[in-house]
C-alpha positions as CSV (number, residue, x, y, z in Angstrom):
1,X,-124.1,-29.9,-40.5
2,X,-124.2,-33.3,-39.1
3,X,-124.1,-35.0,-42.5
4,X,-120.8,-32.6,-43.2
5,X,-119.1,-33.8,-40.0
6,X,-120.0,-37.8,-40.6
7,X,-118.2,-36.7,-44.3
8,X,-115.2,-35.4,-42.5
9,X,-114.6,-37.9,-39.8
10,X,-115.5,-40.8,-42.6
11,X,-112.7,-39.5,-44.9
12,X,-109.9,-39.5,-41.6
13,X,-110.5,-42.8,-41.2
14,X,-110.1,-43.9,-44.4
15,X,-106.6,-41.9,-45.0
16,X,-105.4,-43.7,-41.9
17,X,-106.3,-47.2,-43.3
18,X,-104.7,-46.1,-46.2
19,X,-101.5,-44.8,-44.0
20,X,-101.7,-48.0,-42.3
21,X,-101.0,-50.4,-45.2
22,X,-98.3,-48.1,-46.7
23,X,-94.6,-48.9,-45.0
24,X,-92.3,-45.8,-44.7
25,X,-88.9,-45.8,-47.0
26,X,-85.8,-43.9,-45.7
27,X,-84.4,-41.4,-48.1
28,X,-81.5,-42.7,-50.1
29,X,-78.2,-41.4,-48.5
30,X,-74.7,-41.0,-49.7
31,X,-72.5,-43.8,-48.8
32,X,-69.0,-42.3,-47.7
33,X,-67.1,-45.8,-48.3
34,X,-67.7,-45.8,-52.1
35,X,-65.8,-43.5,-54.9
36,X,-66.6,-39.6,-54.4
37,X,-70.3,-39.0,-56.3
38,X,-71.6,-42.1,-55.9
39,X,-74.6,-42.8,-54.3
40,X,-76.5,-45.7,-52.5
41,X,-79.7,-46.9,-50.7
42,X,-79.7,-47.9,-47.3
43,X,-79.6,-51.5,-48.9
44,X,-76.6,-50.9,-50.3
45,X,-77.8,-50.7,-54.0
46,X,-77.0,-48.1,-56.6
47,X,-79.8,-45.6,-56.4
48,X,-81.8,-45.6,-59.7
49,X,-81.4,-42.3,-61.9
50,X,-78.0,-41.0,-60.2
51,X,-74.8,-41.3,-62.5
52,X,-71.6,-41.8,-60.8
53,X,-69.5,-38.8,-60.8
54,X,-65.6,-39.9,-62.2
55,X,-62.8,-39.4,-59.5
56,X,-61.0,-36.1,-59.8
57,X,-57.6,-36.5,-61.0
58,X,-54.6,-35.6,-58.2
59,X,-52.9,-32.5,-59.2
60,X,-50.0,-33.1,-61.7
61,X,-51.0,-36.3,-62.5
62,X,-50.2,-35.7,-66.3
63,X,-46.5,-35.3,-65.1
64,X,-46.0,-38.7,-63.5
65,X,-42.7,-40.2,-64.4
66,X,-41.4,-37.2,-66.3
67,X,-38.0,-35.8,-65.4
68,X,-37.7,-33.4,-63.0
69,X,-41.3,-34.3,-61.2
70,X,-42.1,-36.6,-58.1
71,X,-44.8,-38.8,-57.3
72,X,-46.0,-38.1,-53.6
73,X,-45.6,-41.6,-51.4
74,X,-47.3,-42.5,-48.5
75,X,-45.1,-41.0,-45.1
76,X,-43.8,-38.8,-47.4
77,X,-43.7,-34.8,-46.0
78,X,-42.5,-31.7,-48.3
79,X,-39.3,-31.7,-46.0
80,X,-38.3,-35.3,-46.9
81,X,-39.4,-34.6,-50.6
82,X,-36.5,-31.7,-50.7
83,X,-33.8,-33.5,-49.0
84,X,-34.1,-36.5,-51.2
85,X,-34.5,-34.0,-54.2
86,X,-31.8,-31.7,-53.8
87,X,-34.3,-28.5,-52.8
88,X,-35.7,-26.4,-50.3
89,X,-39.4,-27.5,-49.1
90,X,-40.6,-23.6,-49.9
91,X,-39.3,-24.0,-53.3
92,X,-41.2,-26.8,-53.6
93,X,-44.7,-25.3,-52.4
94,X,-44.1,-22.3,-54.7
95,X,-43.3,-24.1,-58.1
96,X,-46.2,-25.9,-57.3
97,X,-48.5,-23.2,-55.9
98,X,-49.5,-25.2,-52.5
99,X,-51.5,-23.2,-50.6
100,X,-50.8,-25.4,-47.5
101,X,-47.3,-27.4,-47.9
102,X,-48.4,-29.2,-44.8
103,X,-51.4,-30.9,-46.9
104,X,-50.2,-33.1,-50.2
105,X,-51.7,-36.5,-51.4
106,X,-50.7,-39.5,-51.9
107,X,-50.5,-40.0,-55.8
108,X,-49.8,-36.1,-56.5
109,X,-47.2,-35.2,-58.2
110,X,-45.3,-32.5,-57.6
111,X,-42.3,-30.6,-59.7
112,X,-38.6,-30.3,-57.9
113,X,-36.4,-28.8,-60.2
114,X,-37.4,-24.9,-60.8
115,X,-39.4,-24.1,-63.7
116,X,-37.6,-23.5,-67.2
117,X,-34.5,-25.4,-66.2
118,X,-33.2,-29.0,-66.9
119,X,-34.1,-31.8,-64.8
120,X,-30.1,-33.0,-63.4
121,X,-28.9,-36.0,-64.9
122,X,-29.6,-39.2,-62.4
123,X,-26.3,-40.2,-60.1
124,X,-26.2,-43.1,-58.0
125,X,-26.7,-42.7,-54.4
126,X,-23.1,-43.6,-53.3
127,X,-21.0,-44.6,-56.8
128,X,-20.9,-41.1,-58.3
129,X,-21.7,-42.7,-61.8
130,X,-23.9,-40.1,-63.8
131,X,-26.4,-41.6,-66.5
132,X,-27.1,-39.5,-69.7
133,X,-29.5,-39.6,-72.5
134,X,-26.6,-39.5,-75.3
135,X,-28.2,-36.4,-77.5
136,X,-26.0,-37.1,-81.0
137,X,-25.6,-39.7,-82.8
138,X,-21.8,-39.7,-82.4
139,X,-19.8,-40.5,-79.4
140,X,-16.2,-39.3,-79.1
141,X,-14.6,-41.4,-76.7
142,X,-11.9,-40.0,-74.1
143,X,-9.0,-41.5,-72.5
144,X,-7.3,-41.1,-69.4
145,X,-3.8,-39.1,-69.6
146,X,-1.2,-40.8,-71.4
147,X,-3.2,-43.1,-72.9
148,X,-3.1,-43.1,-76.8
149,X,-6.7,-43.6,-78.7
150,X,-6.1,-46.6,-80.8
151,X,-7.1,-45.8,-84.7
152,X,-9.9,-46.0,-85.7
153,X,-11.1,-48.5,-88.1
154,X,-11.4,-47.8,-91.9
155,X,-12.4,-51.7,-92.9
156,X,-15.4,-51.1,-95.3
157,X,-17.1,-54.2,-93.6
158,X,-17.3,-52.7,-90.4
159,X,-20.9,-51.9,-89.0
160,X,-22.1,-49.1,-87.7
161,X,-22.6,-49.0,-83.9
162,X,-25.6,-48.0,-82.5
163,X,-25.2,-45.7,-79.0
164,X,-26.5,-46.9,-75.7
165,X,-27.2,-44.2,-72.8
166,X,-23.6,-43.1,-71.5
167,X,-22.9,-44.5,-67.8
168,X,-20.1,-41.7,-67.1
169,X,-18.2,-42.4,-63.8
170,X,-18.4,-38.7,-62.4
171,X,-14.7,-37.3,-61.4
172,X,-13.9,-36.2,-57.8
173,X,-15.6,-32.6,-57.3
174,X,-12.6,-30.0,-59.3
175,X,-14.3,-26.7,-60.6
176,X,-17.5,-24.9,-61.2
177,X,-20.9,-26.2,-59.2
178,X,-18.8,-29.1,-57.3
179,X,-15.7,-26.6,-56.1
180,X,-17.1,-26.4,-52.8
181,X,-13.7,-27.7,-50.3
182,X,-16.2,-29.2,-47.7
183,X,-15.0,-28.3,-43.9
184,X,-15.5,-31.2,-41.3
185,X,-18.3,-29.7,-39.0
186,X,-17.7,-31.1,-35.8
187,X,-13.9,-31.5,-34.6
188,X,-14.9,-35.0,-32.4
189,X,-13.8,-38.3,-33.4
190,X,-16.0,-40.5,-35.9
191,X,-18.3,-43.0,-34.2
192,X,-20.1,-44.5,-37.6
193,X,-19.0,-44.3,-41.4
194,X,-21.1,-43.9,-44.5
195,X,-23.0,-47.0,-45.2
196,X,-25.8,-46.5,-48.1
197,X,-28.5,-49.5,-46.7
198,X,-27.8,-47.8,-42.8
199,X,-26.0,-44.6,-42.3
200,X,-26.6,-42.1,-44.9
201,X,-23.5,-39.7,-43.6
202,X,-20.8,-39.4,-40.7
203,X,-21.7,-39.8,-37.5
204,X,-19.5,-37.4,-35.3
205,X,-19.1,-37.4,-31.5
206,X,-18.7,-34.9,-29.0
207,X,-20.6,-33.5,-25.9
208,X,-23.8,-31.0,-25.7
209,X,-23.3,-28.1,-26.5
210,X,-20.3,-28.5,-28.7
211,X,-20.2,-26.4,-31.9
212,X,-21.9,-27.4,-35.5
213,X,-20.0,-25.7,-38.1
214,X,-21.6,-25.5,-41.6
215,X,-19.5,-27.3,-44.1
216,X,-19.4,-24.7,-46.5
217,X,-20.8,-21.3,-48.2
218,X,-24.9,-21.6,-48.3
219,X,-28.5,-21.0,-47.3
220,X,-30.8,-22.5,-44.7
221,X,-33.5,-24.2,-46.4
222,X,-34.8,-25.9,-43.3
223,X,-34.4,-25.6,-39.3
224,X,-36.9,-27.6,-37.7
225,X,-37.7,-31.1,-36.1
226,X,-39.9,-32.2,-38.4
227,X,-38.1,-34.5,-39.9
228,X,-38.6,-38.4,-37.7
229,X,-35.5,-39.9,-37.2
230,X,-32.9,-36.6,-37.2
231,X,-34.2,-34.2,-33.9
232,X,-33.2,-31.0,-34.5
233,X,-32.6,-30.5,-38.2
234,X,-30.7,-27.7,-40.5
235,X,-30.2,-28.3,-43.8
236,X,-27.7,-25.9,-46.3
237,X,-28.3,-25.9,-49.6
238,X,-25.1,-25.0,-51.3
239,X,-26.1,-24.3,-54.9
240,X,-28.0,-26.7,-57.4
241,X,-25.7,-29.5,-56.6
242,X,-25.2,-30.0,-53.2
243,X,-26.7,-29.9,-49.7
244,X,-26.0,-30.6,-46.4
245,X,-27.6,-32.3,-43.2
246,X,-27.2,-31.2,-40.0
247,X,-28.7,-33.5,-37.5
248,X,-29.7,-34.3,-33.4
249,X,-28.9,-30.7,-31.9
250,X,-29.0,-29.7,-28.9
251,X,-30.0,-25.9,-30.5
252,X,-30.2,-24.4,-33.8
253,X,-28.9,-21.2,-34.1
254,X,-30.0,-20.6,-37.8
255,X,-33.3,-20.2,-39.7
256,X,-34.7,-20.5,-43.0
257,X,-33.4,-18.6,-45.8
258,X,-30.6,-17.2,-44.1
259,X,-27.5,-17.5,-45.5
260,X,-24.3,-18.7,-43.7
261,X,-20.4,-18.8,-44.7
262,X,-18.1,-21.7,-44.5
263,X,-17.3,-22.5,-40.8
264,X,-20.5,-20.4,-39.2
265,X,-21.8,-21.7,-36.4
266,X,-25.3,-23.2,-36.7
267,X,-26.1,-25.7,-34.3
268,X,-24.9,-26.5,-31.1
269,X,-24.5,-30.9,-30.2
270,X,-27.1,-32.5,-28.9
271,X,-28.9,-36.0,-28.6
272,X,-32.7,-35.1,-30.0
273,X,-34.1,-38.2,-31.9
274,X,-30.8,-40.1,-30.7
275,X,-29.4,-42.6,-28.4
276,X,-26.3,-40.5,-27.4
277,X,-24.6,-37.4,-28.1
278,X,-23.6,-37.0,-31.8
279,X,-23.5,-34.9,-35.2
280,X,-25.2,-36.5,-37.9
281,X,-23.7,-35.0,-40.8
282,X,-24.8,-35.9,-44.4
283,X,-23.6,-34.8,-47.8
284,X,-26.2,-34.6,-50.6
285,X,-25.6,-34.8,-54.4
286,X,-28.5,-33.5,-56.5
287,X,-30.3,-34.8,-53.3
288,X,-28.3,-38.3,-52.9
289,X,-26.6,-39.1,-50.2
290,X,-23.1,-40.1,-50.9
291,X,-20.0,-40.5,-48.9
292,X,-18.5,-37.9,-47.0
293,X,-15.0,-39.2,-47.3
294,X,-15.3,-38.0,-50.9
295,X,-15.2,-34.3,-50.4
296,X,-14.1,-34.0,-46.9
297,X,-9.7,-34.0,-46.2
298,X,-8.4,-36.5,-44.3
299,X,-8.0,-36.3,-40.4
């Protein structure tokens, strides 16, 4: 019994020698600062044996730079991405089946024209000059009334021309999708113009509480404040052309997907997100802002 015991305490001893000259290792741990899957000692050195997962791609990437898609940039919310795109924010999060509108990354893209319809061609923010891809291989060139074509040439040295993409300067708004006959919306005076690097509408004065008449026939795609920079926010979306801003009330009186009828009221004056009393009204082409004076009458 003795000699068993001596065994037993001689064998503890020796496994806490043992311990003694052994130093402890943490386990390895997963560095949050590298790329998703990858992980790293407490030295900072790739752990041996684990293979670095590859990033996940951002939803839609395979759509970046095709027509009729958009690349999220950073600051950007699915309210800006509409008004800049011609579309209602909801629209948005349904083509693109967000679960959450208020969460989109950086890098995703996302599609803003509705599915199985053709991206609009691109028009200059304040020119009205549309670009087309030319789609045949011959052009038939127009001229303006009273202007006779001169013949066309016959000389058997004459080359072929090739065609370039057609830079067509759009006509004042006349029929169909651009026969809108815009109202003012506010009957103050004009305090600032339409200046595309600064003021991307009319400013309109007048005092709180003063009436905000929608510009013409449409639906509410937005009422909120969500928006930095224009308070209290409605925007109208007419049809696939054209929407209008309605910015810095004093109360909206409208809300989303309602529809509303040329001279409705849907906002009373205010000065939110402003240094004074004032409308902010802009008029938006296929989600461009462009001037006013253009589709408003004269005062």
């Amino acid at each position: 019994m003795l000699v068993s015991r001596g065994l037993v305490a001689g064998f503890t001893v020796a496994l806490l020698l043992v311990g003694c000259g052994t130093r402890m290792t943490k386990a390895p741990v997963e560095d949050r600062g590298t790329y998703a899957g990858a992980m790293t000692t407490t030295t900072g050195s790739p752990q041996p044996g684990v293979v670095a997962a590859p990033m996940k791609p951002l939803p839609g990437a395979e759509n970046a730079g095709k027509p009729g898609y958009y690349t999220v940039k950073p600051g950007d919310t699915l309210i800006r991405i509409g008004l800049e795109n011609g579309q209602g924010w909801k629209d948005i999060a349904r083509w693109n089946n967000l679960e959450n509108a208020n969460l989109i990354e950086v890098g995703q893209v996302l599609r803003v024209v509705a599915p199985g319809t053709t991206p609009p061609p691109v028009i200059a923010a304040d020119t009205g000059v549309v670009t087309r891809p030319v789609t045949s291989t011959t052009i038939t060139p127009s001229a303006p009334t009273g202007t006779a074509l001169p013949p066309a040439s016959t000389a058997s040295g004459a080359k072929p021309v090739t065609p370039a993409p057609a830079v067509i300067a759009a006509p004042a708004p006349s029929a169909g999708e651009d026969d809108l006959n815009f109202i003012w919306p506010a009957s103050g005076s004009l305090l600032a113009g339409f200046d595309e690097a600064r003021n991307k509408g009319y400013d309109i004065s007048g005092k709180a509480g003063d009436p905000v008449l929608a510009a013409a026939d449409g639906r509410v795609v937005y009422s909120g404040a969500g928006l930095r920079g224009y308070g209290n926010l409605v925007i109208l979306k007419h049809n696939n052309t054209f929407l209008t801003a309605y910015a810095h009330n004093q109360t909206l009186l409208v809300k989303e997907d309602q529809s509303v009828r040329k001279g409705q009221k849907i906002a009373e004056m205010g000065s939110t997100d402003a240094d004074r009393v004032k409308l902010h009204f802009e008029i938006r082409r296929q989600g461009k802002p462009v001037d006013p004076a253009r589709y408003l009458s004269a005062r």
